[in-house]
NUBATI-338948 format. One record per atom (N, C-alpha, C): residue number from 1; atom name; x, y, z. Coordinates in nm, 3 decimals. Layout:
pt i = NUM, at = CA, X = X, Y = Y, Z = Z
...
***
This chain:
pt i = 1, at = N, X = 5.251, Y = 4.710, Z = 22.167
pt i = 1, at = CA, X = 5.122, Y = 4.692, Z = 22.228
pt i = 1, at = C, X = 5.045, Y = 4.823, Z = 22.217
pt i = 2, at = N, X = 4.937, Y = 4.809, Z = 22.182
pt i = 2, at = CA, X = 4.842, Y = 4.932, Z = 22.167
pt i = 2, at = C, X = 4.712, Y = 4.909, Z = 22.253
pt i = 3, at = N, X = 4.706, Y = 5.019, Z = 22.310
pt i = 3, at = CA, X = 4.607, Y = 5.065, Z = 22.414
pt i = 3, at = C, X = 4.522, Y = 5.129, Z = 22.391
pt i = 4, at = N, X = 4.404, Y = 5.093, Z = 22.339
pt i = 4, at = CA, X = 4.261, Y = 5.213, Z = 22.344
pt i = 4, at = C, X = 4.266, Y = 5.289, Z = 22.384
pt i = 5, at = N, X = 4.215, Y = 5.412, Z = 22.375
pt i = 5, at = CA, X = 4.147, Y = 5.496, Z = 22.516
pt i = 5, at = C, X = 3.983, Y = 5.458, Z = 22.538
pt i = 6, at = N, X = 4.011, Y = 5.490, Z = 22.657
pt i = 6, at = CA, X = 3.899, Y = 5.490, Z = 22.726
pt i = 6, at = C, X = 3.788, Y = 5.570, Z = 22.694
pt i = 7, at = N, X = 3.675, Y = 5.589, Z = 22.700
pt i = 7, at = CA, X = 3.569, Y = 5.653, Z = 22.711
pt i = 7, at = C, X = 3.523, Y = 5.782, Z = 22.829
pt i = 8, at = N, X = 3.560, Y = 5.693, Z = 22.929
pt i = 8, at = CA, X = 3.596, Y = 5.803, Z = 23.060
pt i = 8, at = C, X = 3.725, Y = 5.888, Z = 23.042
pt i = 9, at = N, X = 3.673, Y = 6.024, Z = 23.036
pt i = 9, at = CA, X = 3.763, Y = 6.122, Z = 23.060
pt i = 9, at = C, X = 3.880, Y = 6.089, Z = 23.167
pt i = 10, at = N, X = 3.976, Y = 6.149, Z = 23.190
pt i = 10, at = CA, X = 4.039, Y = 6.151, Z = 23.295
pt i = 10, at = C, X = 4.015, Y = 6.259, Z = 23.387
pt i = 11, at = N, X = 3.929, Y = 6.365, Z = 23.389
pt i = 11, at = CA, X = 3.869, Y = 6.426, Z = 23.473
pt i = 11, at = C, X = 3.734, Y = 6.329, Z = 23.543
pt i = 12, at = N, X = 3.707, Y = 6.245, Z = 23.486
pt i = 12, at = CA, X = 3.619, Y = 6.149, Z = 23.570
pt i = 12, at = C, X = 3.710, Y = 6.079, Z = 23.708
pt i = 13, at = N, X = 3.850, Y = 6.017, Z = 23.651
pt i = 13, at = CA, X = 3.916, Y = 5.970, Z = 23.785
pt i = 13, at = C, X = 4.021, Y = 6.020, Z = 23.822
pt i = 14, at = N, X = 3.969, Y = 6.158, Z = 23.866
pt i = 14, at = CA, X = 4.105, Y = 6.251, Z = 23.951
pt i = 14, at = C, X = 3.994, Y = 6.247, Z = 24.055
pt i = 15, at = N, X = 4.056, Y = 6.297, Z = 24.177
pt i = 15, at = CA, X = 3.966, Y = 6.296, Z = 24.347
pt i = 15, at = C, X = 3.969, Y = 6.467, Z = 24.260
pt i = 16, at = N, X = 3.798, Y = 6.496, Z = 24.362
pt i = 16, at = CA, X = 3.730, Y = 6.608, Z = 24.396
pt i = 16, at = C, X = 3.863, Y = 6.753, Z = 24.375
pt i = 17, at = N, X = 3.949, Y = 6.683, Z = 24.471
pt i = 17, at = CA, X = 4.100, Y = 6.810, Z = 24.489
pt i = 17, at = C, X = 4.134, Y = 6.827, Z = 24.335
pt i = 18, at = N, X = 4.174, Y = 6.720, Z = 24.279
pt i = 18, at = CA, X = 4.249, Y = 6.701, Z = 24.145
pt i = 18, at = C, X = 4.201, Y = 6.755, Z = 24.049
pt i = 19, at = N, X = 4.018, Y = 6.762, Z = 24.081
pt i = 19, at = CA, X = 3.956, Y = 6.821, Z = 23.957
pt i = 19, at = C, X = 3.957, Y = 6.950, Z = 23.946
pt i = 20, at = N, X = 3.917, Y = 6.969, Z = 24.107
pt i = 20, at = CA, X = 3.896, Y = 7.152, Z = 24.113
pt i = 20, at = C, X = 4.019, Y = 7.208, Z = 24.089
pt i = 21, at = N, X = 4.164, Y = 7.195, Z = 24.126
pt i = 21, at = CA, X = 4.315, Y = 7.203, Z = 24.042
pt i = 21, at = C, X = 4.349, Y = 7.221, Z = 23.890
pt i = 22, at = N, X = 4.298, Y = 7.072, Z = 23.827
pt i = 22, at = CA, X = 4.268, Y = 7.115, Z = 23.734
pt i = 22, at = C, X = 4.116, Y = 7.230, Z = 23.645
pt i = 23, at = N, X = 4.048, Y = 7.226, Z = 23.731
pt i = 23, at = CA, X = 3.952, Y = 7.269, Z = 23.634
pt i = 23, at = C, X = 4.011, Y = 7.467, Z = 23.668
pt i = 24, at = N, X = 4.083, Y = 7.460, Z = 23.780
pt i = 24, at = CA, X = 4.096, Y = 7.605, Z = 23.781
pt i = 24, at = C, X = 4.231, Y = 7.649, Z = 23.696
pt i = 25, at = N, X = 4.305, Y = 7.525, Z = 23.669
pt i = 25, at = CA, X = 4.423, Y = 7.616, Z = 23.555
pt i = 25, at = C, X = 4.352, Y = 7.604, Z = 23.394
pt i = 26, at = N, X = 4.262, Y = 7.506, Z = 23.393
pt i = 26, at = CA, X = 4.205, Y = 7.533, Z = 23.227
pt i = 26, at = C, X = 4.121, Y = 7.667, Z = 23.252
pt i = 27, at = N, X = 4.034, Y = 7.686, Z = 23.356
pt i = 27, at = CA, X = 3.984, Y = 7.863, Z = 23.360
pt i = 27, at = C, X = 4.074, Y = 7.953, Z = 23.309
pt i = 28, at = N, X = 4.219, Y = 7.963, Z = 23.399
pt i = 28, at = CA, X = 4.268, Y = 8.034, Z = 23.355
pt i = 28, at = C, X = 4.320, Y = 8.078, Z = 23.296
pt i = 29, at = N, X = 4.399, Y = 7.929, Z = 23.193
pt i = 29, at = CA, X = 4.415, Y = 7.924, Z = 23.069
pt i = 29, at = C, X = 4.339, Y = 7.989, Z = 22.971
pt i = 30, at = N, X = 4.170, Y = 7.929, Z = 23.003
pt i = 30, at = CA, X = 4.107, Y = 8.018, Z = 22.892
pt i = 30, at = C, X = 4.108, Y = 8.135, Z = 22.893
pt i = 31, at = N, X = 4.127, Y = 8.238, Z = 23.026
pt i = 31, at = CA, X = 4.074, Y = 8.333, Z = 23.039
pt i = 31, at = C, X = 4.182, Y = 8.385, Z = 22.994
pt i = 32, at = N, X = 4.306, Y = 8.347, Z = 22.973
pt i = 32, at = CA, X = 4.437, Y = 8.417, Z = 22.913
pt i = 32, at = C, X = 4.421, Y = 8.428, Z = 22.781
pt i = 33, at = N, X = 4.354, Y = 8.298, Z = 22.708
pt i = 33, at = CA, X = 4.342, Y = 8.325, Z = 22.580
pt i = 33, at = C, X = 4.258, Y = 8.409, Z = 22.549
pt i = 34, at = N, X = 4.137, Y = 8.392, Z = 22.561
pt i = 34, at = CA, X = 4.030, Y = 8.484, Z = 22.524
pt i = 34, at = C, X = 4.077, Y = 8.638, Z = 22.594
pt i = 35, at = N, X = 4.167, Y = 8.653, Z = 22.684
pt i = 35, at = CA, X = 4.237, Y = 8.804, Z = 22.679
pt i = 35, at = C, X = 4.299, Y = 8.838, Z = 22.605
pt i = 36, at = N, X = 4.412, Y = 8.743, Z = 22.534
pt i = 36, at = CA, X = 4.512, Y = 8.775, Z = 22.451
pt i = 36, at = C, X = 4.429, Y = 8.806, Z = 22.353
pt i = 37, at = N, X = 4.343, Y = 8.726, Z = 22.296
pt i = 37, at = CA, X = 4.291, Y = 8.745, Z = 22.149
pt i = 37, at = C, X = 4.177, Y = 8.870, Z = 22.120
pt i = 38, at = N, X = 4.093, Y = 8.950, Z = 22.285
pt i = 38, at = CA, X = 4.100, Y = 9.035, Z = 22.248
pt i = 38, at = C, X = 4.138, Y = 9.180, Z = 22.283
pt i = 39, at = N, X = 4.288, Y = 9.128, Z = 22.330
pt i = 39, at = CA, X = 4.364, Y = 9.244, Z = 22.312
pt i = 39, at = C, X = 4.446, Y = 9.277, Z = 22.196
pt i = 40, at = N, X = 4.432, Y = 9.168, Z = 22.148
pt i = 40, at = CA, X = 4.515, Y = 9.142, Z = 21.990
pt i = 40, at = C, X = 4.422, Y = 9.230, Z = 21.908
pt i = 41, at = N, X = 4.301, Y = 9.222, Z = 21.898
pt i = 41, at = CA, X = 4.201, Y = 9.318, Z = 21.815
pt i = 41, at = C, X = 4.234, Y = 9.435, Z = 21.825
pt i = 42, at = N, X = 4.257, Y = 9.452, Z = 21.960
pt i = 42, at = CA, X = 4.248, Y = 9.616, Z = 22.014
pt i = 42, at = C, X = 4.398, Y = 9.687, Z = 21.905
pt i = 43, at = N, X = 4.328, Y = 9.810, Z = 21.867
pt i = 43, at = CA, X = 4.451, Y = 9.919, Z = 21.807
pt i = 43, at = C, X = 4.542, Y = 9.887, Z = 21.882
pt i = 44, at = N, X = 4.692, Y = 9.947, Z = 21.807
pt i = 44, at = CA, X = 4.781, Y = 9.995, Z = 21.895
pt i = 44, at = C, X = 4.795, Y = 10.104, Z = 21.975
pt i = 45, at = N, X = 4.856, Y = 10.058, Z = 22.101
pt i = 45, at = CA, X = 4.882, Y = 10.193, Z = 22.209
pt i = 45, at = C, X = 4.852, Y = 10.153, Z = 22.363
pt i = 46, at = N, X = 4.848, Y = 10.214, Z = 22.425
pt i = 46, at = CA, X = 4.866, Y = 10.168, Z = 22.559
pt i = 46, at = C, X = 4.777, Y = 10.107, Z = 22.608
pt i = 47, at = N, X = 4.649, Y = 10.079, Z = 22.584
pt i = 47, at = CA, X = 4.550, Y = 10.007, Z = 22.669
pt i = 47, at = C, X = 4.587, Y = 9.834, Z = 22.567
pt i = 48, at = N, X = 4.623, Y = 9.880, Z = 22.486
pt i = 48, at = CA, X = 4.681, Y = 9.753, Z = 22.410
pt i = 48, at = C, X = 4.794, Y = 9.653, Z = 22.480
pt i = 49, at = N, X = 4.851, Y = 9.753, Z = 22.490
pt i = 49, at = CA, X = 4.989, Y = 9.715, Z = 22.595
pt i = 49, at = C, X = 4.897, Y = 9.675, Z = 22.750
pt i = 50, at = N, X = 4.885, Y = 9.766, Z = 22.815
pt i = 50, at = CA, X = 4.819, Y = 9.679, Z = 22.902
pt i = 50, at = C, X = 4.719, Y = 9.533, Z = 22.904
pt i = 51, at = N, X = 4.650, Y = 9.596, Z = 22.841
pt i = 51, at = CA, X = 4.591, Y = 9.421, Z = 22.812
pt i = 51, at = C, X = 4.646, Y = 9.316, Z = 22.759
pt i = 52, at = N, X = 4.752, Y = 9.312, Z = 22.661
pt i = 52, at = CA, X = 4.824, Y = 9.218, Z = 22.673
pt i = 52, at = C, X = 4.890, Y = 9.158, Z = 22.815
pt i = 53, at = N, X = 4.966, Y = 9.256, Z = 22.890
pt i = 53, at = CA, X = 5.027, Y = 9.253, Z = 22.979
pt i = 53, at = C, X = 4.931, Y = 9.178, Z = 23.109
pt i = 54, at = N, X = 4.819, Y = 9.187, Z = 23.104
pt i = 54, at = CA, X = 4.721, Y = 9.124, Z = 23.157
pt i = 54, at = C, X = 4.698, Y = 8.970, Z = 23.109
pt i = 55, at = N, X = 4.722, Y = 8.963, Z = 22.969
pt i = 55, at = CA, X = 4.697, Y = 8.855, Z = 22.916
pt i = 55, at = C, X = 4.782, Y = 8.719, Z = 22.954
pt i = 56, at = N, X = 4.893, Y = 8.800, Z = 22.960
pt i = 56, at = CA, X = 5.043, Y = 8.718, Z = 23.000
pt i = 56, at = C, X = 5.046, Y = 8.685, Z = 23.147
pt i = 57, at = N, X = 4.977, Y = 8.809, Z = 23.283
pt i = 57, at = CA, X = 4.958, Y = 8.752, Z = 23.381
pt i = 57, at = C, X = 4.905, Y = 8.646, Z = 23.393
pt i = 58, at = N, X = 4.738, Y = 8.615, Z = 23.309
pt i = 58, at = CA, X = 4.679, Y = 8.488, Z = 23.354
pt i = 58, at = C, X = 4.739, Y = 8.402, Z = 23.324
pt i = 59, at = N, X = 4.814, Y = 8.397, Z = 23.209
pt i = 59, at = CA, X = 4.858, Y = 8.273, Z = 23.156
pt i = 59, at = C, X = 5.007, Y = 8.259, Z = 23.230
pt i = 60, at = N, X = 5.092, Y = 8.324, Z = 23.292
pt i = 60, at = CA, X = 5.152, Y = 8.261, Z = 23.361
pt i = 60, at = C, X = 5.109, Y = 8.167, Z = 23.508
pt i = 61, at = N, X = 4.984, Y = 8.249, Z = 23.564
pt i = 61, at = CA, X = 4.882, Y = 8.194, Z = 23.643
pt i = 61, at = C, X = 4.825, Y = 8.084, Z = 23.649
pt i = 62, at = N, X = 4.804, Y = 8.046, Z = 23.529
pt i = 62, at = CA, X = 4.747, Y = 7.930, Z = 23.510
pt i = 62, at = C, X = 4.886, Y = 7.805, Z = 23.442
pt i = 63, at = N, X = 4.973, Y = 7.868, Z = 23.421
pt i = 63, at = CA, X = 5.092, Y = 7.775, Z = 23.449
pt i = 63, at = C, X = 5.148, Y = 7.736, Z = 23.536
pt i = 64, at = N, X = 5.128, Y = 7.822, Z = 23.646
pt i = 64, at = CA, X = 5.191, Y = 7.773, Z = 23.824
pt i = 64, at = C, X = 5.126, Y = 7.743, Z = 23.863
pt i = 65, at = N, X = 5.003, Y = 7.731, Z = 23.855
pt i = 65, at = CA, X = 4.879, Y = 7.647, Z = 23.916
pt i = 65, at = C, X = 4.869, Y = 7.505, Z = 23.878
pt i = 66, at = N, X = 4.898, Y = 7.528, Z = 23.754
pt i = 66, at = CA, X = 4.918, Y = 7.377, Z = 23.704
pt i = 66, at = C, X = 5.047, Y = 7.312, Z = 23.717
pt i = 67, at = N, X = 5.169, Y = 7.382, Z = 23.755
pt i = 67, at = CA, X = 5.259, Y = 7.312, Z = 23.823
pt i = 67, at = C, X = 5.297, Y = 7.293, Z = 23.963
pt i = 68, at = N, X = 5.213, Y = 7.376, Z = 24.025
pt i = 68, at = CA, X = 5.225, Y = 7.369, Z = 24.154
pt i = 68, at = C, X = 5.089, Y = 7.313, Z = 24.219
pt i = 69, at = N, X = 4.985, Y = 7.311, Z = 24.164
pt i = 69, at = CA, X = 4.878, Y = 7.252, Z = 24.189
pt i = 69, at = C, X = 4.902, Y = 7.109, Z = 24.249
pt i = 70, at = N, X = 4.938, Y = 7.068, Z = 24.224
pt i = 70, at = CA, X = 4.941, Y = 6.876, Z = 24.266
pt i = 70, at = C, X = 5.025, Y = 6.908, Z = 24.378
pt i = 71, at = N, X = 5.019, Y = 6.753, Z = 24.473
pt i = 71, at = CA, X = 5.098, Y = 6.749, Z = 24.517
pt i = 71, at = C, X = 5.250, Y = 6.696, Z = 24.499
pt i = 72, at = N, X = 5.377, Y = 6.750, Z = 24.560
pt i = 72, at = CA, X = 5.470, Y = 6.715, Z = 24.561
pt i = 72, at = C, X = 5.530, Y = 6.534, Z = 24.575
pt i = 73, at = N, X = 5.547, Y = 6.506, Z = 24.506
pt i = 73, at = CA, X = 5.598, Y = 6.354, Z = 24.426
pt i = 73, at = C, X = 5.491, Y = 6.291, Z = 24.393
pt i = 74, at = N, X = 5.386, Y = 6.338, Z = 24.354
pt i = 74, at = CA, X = 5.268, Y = 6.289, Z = 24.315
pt i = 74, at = C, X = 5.297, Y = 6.309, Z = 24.159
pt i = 75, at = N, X = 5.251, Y = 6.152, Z = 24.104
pt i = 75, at = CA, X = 5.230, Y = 6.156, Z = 23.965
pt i = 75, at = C, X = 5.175, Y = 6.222, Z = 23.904
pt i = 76, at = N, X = 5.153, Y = 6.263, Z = 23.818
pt i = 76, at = CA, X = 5.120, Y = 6.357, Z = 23.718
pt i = 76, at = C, X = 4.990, Y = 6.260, Z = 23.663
pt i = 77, at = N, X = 4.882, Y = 6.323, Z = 23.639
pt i = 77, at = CA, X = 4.755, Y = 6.231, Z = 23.606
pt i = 77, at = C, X = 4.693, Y = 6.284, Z = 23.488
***
């Protein structure tokens, strides 16, 4: 059996909570990437190293947000 998708996003039917949850681990997702990539530019040497090291904070950030974000035995949406 094959199922279309829909037209409506699934950020259309998450509640108000669900969205702002999600919409704050894709922030920080992005904001990990667009760190990584430009700390990746940056020469080598220590501000390099740090900003990576920054890069890796958000993005673990925005991985516990997104797993801890929902609630507990709540489906995954």
């Amino acid at each position: 059996m094959v199922i279309g998708r829909s037209a409506v996003s699934l950020q259309d039917e998450l509640s108000p909570v669900k969205q702002s949850q999600s919409s704050l681990a894709h922030d920080l997702a992005d904001r990990a990437a667009t760190a990584l990539d430009e700390a990746g530019e940056m020469p080598p040497g220590d501000e390099r190293t740090e900003a990576m090291q920054k890069a890796l904070v958000l993005r673990n950030a925005a991985e516990i947000q997104q797993l801890l974000g929902g609630k507990r035995g709540a489906p995954d949406v």
